[in-house]
ZAGU-770250 format. One record per residue (C-alpha): residue number from 1; residue in one letter; z, x, y. Coordinates in nm, 4 decimals. Example, Ala and Ser with C-alpha at 12.3 -4.5 7.8 and 13.67 -1.06 7.14 Angstrom:
+-----+---------+----------+----------+----------+
! num ! residuo !       zz !       xx !       yy !
+-----+---------+----------+----------+----------+
!   1 !       A !   0.7800 !   1.2300 !  -0.4500 !
!   2 !       S !   0.7140 !   1.3670 !  -0.1060 !
+-----+---------+----------+----------+----------+
//
This chain:
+-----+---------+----------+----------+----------+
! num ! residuo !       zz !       xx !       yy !
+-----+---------+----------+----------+----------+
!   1 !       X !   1.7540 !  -6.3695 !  -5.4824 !
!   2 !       X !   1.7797 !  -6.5747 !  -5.1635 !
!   3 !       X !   1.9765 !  -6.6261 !  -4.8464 !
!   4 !       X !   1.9787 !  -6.2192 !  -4.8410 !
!   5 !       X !   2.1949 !  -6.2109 !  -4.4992 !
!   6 !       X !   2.4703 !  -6.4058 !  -4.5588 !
!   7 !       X !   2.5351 !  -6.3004 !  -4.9144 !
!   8 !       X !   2.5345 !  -5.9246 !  -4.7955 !
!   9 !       X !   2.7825 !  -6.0157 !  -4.5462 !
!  10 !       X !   3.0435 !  -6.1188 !  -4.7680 !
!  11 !       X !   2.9752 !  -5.8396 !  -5.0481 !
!  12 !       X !   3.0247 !  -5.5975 !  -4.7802 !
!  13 !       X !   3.2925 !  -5.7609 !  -4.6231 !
!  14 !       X !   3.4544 !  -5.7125 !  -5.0298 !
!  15 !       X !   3.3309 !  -5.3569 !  -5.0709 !
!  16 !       X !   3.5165 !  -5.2667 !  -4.7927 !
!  17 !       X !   3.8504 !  -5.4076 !  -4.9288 !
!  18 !       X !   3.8446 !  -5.3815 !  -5.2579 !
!  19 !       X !   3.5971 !  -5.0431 !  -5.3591 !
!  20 !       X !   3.2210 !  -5.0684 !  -5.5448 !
!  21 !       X !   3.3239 !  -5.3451 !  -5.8063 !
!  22 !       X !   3.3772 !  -5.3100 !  -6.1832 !
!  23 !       X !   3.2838 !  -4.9735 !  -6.3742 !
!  24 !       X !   3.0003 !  -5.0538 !  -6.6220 !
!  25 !       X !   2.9470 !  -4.9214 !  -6.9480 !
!  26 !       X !   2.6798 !  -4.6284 !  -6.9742 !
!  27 !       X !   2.3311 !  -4.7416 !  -7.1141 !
!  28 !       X !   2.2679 !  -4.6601 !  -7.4615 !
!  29 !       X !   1.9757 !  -4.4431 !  -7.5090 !
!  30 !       X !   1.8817 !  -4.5484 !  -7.8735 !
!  31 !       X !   1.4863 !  -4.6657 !  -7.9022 !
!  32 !       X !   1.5499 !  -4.8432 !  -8.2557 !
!  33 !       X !   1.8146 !  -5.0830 !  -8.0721 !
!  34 !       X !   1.5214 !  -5.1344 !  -7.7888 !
!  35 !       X !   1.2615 !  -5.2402 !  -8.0917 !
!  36 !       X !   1.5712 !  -5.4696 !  -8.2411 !
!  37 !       X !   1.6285 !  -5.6213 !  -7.9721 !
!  38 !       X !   1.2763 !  -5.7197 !  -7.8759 !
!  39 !       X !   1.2067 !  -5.8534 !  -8.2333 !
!  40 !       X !   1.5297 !  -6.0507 !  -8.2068 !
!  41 !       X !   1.3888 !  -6.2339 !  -7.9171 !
!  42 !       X !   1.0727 !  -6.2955 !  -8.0104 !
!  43 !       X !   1.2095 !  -6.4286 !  -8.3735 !
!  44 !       X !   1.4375 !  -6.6379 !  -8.2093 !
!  45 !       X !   1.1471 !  -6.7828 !  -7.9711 !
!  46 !       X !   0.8577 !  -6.8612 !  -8.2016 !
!  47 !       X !   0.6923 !  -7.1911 !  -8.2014 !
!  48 !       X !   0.9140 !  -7.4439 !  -8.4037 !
!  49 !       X !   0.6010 !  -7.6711 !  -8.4502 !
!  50 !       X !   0.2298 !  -7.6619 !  -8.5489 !
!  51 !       X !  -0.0288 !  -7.6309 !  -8.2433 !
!  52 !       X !  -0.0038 !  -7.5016 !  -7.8866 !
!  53 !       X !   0.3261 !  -7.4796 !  -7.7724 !
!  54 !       X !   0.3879 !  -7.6757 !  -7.4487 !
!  55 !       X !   0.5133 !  -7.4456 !  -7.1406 !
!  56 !       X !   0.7174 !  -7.6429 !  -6.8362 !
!  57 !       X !   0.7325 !  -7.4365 !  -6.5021 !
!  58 !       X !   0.9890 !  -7.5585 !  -6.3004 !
!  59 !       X !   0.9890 !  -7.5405 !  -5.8957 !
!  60 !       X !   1.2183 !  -7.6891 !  -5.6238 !
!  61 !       X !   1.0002 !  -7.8129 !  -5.3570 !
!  62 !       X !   1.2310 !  -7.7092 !  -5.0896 !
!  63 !       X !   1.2462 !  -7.3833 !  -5.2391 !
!  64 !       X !   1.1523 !  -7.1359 !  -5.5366 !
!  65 !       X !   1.1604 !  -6.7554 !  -5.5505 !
!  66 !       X !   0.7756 !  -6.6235 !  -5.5498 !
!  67 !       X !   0.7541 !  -6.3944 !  -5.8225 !
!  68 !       X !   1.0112 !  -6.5697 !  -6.0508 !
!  69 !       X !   0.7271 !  -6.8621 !  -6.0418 !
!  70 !       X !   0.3831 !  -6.7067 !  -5.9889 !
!  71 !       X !   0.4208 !  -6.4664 !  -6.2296 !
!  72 !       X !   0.5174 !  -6.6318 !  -6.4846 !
!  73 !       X !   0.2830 !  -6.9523 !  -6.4551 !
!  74 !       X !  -0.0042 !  -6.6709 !  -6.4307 !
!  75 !       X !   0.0760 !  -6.4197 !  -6.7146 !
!  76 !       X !   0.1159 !  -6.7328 !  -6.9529 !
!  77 !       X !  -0.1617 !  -6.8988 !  -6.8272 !
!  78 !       X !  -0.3814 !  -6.5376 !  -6.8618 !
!  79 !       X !  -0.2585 !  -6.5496 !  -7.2409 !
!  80 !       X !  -0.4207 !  -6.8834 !  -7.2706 !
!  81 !       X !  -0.1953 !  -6.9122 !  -7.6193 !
!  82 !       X !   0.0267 !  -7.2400 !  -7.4736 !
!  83 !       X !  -0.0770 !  -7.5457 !  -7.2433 !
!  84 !       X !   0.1424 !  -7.4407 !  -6.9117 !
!  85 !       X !   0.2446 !  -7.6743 !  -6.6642 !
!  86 !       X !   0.3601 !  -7.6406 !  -6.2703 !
!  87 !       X !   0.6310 !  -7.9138 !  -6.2723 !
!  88 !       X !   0.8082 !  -8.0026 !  -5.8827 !
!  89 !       X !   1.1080 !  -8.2455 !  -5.8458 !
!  90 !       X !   0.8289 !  -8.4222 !  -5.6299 !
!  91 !       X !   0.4521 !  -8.3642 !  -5.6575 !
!  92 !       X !   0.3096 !  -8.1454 !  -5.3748 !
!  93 !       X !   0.3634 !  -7.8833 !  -5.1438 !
!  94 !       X !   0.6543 !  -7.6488 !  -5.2774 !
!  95 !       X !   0.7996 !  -7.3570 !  -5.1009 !
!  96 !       X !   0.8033 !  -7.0294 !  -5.2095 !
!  97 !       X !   1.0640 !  -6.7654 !  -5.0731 !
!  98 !       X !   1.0344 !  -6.4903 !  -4.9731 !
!  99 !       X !   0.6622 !  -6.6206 !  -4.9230 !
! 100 !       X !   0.3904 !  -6.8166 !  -4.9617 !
! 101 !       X !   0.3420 !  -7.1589 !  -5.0557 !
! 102 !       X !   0.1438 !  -7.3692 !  -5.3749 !
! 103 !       X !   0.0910 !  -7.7279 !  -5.4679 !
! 104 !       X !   0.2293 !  -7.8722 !  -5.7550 !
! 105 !       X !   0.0379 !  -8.1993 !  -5.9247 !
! 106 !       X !   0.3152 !  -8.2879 !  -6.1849 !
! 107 !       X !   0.7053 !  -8.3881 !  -6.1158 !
! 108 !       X !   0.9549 !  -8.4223 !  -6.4184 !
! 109 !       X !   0.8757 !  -8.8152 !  -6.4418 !
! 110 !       X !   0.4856 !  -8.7400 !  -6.4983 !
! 111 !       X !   0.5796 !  -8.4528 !  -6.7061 !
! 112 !       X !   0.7751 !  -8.7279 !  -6.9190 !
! 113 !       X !   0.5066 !  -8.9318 !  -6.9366 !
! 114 !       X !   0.2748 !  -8.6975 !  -7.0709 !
! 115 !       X !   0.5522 !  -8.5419 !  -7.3225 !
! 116 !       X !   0.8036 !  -8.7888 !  -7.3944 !
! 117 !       X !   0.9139 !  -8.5148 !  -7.6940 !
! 118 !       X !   0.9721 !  -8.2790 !  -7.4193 !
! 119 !       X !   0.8256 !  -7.8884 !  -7.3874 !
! 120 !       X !   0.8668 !  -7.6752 !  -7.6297 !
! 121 !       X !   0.9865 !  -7.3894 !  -7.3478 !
! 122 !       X !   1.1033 !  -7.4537 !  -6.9703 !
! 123 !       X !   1.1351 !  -7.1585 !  -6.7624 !
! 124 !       X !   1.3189 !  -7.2090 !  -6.4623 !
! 125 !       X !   1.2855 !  -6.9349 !  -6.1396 !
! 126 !       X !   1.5569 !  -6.8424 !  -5.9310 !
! 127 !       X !   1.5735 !  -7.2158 !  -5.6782 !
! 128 !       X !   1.6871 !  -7.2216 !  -5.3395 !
! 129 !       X !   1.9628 !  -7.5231 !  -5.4711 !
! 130 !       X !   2.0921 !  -7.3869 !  -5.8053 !
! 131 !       X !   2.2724 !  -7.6945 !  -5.8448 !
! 132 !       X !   2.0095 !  -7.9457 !  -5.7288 !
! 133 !       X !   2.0801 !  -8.2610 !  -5.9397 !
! 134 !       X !   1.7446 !  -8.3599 !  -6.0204 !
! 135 !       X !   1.6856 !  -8.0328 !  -6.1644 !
! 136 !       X !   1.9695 !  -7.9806 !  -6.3651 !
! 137 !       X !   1.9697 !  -8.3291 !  -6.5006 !
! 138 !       X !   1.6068 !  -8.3060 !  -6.6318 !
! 139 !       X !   1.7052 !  -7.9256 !  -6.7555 !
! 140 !       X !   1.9978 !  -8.0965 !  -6.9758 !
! 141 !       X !   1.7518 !  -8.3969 !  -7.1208 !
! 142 !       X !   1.4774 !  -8.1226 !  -7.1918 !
! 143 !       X !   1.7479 !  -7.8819 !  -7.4047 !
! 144 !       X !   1.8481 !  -8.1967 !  -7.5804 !
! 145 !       X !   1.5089 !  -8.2571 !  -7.6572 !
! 146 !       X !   1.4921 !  -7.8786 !  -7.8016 !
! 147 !       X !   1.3515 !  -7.6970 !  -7.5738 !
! 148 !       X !   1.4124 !  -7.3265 !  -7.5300 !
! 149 !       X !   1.5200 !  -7.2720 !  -7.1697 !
! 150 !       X !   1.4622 !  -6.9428 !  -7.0001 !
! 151 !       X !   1.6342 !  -6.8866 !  -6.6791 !
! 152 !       X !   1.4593 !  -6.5867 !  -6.4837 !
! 153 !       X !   1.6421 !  -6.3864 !  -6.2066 !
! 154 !       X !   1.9000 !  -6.5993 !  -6.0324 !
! 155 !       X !   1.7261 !  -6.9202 !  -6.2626 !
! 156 !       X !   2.0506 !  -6.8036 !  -6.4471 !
! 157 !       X !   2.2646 !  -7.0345 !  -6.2009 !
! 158 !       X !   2.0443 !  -7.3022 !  -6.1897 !
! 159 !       X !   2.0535 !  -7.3071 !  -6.6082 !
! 160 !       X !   2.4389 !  -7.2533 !  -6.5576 !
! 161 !       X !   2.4275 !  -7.5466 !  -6.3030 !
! 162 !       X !   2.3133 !  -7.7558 !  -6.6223 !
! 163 !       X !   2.5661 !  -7.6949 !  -6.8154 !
! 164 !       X !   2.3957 !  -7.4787 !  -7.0560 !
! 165 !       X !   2.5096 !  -7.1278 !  -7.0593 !
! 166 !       X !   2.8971 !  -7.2318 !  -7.1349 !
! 167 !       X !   2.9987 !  -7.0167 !  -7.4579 !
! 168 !       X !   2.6558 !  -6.8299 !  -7.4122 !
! 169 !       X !   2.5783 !  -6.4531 !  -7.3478 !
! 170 !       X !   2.3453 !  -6.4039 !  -7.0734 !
! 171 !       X !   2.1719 !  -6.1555 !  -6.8262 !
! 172 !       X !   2.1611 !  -6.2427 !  -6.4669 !
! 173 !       X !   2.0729 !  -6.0649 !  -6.1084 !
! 174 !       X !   2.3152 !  -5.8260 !  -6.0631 !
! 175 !       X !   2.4492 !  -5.9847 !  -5.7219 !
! 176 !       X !   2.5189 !  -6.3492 !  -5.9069 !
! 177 !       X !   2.6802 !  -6.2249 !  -6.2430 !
! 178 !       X !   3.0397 !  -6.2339 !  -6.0970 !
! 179 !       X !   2.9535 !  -6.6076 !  -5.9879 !
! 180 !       X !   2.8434 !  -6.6686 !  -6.3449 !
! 181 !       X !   3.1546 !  -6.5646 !  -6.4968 !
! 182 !       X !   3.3744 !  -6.7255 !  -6.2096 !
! 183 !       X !   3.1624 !  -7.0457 !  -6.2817 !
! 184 !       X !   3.1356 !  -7.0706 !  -6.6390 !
! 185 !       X !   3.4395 !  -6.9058 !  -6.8069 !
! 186 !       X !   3.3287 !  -6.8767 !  -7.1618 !
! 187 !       X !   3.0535 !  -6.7207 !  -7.0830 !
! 188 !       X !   2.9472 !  -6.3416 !  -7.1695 !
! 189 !       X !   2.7770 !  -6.1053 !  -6.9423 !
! 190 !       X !   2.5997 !  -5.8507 !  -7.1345 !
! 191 !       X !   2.4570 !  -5.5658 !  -6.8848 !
! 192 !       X !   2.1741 !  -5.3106 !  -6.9880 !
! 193 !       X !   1.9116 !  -5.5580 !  -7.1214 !
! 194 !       X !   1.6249 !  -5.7216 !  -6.9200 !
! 195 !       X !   1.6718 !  -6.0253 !  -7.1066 !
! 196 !       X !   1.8096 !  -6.2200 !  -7.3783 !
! 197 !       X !   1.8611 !  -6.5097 !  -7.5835 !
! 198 !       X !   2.1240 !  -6.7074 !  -7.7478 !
! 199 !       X !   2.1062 !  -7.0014 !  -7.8847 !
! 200 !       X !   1.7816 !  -7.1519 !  -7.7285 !
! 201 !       X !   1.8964 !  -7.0336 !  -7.3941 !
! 202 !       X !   1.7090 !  -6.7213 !  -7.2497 !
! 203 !       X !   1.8456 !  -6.5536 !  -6.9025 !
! 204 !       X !   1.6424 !  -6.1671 !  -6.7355 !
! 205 !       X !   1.7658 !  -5.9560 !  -6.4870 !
! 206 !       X !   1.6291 !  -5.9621 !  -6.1689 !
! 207 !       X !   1.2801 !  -6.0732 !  -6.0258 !
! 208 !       X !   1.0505 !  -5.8164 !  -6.2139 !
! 209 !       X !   1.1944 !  -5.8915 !  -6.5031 !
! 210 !       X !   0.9652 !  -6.1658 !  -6.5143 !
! 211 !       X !   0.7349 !  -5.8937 !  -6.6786 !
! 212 !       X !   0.8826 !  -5.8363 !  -6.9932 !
! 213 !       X !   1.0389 !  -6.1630 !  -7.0471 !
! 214 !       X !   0.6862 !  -6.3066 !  -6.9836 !
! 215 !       X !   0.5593 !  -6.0979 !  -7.2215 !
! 216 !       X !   0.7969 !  -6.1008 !  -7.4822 !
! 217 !       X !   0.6978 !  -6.5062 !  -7.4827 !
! 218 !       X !   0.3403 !  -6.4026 !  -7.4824 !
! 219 !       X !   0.4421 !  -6.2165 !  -7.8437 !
! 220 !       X !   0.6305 !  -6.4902 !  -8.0015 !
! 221 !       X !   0.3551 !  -6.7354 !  -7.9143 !
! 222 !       X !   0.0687 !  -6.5143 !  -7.9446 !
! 223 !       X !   0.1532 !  -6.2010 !  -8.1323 !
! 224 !       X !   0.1899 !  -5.8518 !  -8.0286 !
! 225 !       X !  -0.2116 !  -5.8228 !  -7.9963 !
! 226 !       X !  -0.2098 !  -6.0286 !  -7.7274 !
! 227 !       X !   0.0808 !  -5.9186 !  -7.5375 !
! 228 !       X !  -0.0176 !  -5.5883 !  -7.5635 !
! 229 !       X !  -0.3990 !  -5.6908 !  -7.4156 !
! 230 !       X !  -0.2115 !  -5.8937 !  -7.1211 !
! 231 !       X !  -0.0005 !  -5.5564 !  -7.0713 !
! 232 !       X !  -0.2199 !  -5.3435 !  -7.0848 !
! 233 !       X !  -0.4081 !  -5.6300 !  -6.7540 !
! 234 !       X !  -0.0376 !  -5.5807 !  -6.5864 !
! 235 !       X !  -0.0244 !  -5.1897 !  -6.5770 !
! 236 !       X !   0.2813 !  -5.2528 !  -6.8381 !
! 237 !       X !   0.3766 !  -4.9800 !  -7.0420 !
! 238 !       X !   0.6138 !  -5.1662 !  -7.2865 !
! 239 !       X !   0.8051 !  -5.5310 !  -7.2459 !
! 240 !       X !   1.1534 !  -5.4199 !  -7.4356 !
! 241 !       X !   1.4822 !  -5.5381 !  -7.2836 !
! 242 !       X !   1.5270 !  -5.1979 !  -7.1950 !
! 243 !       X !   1.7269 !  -5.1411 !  -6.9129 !
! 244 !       X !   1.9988 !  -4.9470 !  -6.6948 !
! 245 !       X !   2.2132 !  -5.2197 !  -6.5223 !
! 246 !       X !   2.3876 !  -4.8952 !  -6.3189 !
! 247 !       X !   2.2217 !  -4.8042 !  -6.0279 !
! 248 !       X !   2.1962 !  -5.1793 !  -5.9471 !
! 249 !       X !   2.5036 !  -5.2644 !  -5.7056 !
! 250 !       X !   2.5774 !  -5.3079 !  -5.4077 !
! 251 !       X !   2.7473 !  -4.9892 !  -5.1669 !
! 252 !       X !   2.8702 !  -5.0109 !  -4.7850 !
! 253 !       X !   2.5940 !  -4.7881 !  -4.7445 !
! 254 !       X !   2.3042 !  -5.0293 !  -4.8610 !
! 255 !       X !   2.4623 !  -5.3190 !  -4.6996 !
! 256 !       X !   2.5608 !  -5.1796 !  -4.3660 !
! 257 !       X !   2.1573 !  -5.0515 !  -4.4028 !
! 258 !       X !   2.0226 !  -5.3597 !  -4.4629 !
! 259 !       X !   2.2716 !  -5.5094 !  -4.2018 !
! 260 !       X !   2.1704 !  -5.3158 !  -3.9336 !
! 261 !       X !   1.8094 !  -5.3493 !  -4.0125 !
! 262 !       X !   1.8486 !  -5.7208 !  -4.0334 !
! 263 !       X !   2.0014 !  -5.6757 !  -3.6723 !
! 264 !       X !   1.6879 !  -5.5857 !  -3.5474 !
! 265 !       X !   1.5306 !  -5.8850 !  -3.5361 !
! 266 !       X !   1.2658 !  -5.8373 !  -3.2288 !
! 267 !       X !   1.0578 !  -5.5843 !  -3.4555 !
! 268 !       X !   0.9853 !  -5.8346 !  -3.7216 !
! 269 !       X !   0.5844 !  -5.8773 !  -3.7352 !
! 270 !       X !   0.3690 !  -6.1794 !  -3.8733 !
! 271 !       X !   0.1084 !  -6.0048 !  -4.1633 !
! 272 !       X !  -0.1690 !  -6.2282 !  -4.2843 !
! 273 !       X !  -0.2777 !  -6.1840 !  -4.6473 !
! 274 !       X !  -0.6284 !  -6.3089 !  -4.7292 !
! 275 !       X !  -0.6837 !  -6.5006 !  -4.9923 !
! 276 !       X !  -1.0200 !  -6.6155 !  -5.2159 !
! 277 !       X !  -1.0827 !  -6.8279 !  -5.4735 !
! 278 !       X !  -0.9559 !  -6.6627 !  -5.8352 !
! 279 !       X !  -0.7344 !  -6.3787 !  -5.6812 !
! 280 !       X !  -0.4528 !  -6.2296 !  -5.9040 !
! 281 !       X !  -0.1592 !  -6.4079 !  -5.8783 !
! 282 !       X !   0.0518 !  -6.1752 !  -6.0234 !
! 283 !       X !  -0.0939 !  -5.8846 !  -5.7595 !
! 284 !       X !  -0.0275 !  -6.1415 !  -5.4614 !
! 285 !       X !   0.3354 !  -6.2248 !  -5.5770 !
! 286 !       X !   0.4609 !  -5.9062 !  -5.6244 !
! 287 !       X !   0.3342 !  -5.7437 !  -5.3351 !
! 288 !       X !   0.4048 !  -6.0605 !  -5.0608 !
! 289 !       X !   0.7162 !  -6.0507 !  -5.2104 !
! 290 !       X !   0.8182 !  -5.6506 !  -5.1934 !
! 291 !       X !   0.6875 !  -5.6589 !  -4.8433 !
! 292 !       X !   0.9120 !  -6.0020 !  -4.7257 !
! 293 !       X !   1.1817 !  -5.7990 !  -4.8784 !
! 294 !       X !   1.2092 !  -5.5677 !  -4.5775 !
! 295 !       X !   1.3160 !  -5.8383 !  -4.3151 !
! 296 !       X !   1.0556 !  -5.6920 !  -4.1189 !
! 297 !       X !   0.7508 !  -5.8521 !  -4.2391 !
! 298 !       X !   0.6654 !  -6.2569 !  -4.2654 !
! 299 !       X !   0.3288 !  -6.2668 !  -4.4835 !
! 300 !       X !   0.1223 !  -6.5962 !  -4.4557 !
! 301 !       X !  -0.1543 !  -6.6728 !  -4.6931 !
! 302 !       X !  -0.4804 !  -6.7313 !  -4.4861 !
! 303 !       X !  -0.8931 !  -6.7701 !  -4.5362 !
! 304 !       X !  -1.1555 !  -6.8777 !  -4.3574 !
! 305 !       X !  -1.0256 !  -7.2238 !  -4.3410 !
! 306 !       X !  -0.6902 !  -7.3892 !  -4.4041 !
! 307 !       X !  -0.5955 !  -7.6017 !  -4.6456 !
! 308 !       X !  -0.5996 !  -7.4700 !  -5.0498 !
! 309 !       X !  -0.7274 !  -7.2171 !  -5.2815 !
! 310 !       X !  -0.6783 !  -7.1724 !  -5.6372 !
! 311 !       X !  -0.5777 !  -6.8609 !  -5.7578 !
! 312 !       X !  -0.6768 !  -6.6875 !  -6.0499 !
! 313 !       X !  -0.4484 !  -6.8756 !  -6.2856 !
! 314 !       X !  -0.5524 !  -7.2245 !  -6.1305 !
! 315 !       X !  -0.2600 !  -7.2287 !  -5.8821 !
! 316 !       X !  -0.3320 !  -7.4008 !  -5.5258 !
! 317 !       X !  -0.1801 !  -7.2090 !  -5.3129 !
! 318 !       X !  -0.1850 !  -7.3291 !  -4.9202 !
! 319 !       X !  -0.3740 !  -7.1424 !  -4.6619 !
! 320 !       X !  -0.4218 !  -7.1257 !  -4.2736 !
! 321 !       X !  -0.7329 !  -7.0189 !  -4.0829 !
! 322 !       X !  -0.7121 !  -6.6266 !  -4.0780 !
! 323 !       X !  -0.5756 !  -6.5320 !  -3.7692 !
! 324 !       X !  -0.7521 !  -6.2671 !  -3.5189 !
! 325 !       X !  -0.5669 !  -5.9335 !  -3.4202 !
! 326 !       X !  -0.2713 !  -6.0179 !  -3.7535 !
! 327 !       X !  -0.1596 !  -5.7332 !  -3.9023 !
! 328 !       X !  -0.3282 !  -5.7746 !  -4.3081 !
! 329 !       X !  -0.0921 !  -5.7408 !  -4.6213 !
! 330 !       X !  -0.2309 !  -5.3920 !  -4.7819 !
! 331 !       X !  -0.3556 !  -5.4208 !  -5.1263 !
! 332 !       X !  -0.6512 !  -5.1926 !  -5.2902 !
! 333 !       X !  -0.8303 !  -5.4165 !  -5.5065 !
! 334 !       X !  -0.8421 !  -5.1464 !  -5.7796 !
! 335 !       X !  -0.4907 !  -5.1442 !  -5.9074 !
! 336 !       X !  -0.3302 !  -5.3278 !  -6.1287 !
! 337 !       X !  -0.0248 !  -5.5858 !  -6.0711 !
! 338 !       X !   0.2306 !  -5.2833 !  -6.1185 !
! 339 !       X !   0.0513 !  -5.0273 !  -5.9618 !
! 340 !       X !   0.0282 !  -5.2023 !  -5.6476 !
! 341 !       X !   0.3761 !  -5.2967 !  -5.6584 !
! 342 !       X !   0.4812 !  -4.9181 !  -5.6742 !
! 343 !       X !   0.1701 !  -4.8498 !  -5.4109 !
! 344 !       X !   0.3336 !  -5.1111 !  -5.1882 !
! 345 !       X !   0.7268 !  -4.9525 !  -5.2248 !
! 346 !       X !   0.5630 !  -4.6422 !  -5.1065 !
! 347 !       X !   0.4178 !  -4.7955 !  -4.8719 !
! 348 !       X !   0.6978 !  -4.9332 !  -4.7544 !
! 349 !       X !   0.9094 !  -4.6209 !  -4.7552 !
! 350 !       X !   0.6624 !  -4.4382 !  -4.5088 !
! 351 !       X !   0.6189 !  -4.7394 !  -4.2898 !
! 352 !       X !   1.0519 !  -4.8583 !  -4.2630 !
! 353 !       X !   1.2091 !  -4.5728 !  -4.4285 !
! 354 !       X !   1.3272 !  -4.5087 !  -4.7491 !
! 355 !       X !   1.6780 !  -4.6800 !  -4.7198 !
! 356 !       X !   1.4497 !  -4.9980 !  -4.6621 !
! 357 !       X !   1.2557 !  -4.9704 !  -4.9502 !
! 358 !       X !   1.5721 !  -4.8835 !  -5.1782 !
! 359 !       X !   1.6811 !  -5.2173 !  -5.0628 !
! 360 !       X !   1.3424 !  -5.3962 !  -5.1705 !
! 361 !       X !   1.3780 !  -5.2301 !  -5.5502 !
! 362 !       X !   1.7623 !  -5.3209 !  -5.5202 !
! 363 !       X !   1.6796 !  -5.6878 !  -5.4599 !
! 364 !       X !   1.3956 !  -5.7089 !  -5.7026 !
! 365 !       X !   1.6066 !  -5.4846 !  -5.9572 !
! 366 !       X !   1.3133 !  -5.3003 !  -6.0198 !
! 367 !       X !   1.3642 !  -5.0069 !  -6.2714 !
! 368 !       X !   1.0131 !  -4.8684 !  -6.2406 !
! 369 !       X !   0.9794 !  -4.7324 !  -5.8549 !
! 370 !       X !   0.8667 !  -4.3936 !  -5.8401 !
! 371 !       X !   0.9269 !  -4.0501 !  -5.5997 !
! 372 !       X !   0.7251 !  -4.1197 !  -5.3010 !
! 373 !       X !   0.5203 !  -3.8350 !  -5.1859 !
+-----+---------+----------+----------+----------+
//
């Protein structure tokens, strides 16, 4: 999710007229239906051909939602069980929001050249431009060339935006699923799972459910051995579609929080994060991207001299010097990915209050935050 500000604005601006928004159906509590729907997934997104399936990654130079892209290049790339490729609308320096920024080697006409068949899965993060022409026009040739496409977070407009979720159920961020349906008229919204698929068109919930849908593609290519192993790297008790859409809406009281915090601009503070050769991607994403989250807190990627590192998963990311006196991102090297992401919402709830960190989960739509003690 992106542009935070302005879209609170105008949801508030509508909760105050018109009440809290549509009444959704309770979650069902049935862990057979959980099981079925997993195996329905990963059934529907097995390999079609014989050898290693090829992965496309998209990003939007100008740009591309952190953990939508990070995490999924990395846990895909940690499975090593398809050949996964970064692709840009332009080669180079892309943009990540609410943090960071990588290089990207390949754009879509290199990718082209180098598959003319196409990729056997694109996943597309949540962009900055969900309609960006470039994008959705290469999006439209790779379905045609049967691709599955798997739109994660608010990558659900941008796969919209290509035509390709007309007629089709789908999951979405629970602040653009309105837009969806306004957008795309035939479509289906279908709350209470982390992710779906129908008919070669996969769409997740918000940002962490780039988790489970990563993993659920980590099954179908590599079998539940290996997802499980990968999981088990992540801190991840299960990857089912399980999920309570409820909690996740927007009140007056959460914006008119956020707005107010938002007000305070003066207190926002620059936070280096240091960064060496082979760190965990999927431990940097998640907790740059919590922390951003609070609109009190810009993290920049630094080491002992600027220019690029690759991360653990291959991924340059762009660095400056490390800065004396800055304020340092806290991670403990110990945890895993989703430990530290809980570590860090704890953190955050004893350094900006606990309104601010309900606001993080609420933009992430993170089910898995615990009591802070």
């Amino acid at each position: 999710m992106f542009r935070s500000t302005g879209m609170v604005i105008l949801m508030v601006a509508a909760l105050a007229g018109c009440g809290a928004g549509t009444k959704m159906p309770p979650a069902p509590a049935d862990p057979a239906l959980r099981e079925q729907q997993t195996q329905a997934f990963v059934h529907a997104m097995k390999p079609r051909h014989a050898g290693r399936p090829v992965v496309a990654i998209v990003a939007l130079n100008e740009g591309t939602e952190t953990t939508d892209f990070l995490l999924t290049h990395a846990v895909l790339k940690r499975a090593d069980v398809a050949d996964v490729t970064a692709v840009g609308s332009r080669r180079g320096r892309v943009e990540l929001f609410p943090a960071l920024q990588v290089e990207v080697p390949q754009d879509f006409e290199g990718f082209d050249r180098v598959h003319p068949s196409g990729a056997d899965y694109v996943i597309v993060p949540a962009l900055i431009d969900d309609a960006d022409p470039v994008v959705t026009a290469w999006l439209r040739r790779q379905a045609e060339r049967g691709a599955r496409i798997v739109g994660v977070c608010n990558g659900t407009l941008v796969v919209g935006s290509a035509g390709l979720l007309d007629g089709r159920r789908f999951a979405g961020h629970w602040s653009s699923r309105s837009k969806v349906l306004d957008r795309h008229p035939g479509s289906t919204h279908v709350p209470h799972q982390r992710y779906l698929v129908d008919r070669d068109v996969a769409t997740t919930t918000g940002i962490t459910a780039s988790i489970p849908v990563a993993l659920a593609l980590v099954e179908a290519m590599g079998g539940r051995e290996k997802a499980a192993a990968v999981a088990a790297e992540l801190g991840a008790n299960s990857w089912t579609p399980e999920h309570d859409s409820t909690p996740f809406a927007l009140t007056v009281r959460r914006g008119a929080n956020y707005l107010l915090n938002k007000a305070a601009f003066w207190s926002r503070e620059d936070w280096g994060v240091d960064v060496q050769e082979g760190m965990d991607d999927i431990t940097l994403a998640l907790t740059a991207d919590a922390w951003s989250r609070t609109g009190r807190v810009s993290v920049r990627a630094e080491s002992a001299s600027s220019g690029t590192v690759r991360l653990r998963s291959g991924m340059p990311i762009a660095v400056g010097a490390a800065a004396p006196d800055t304020p340092r991102l806290p991670l403990t090297p110990a945890l895993k990915p989703l430990q530290q992401l809980d570590r860090s919402l704890c953190e955050i709830e004893h350094r900006f209050g606990a309104a601010r960190r309900e606001w993080v989960a609420l933009e992430m739509e993170y089910p898995g935050a615990p009591a802070c003690v």
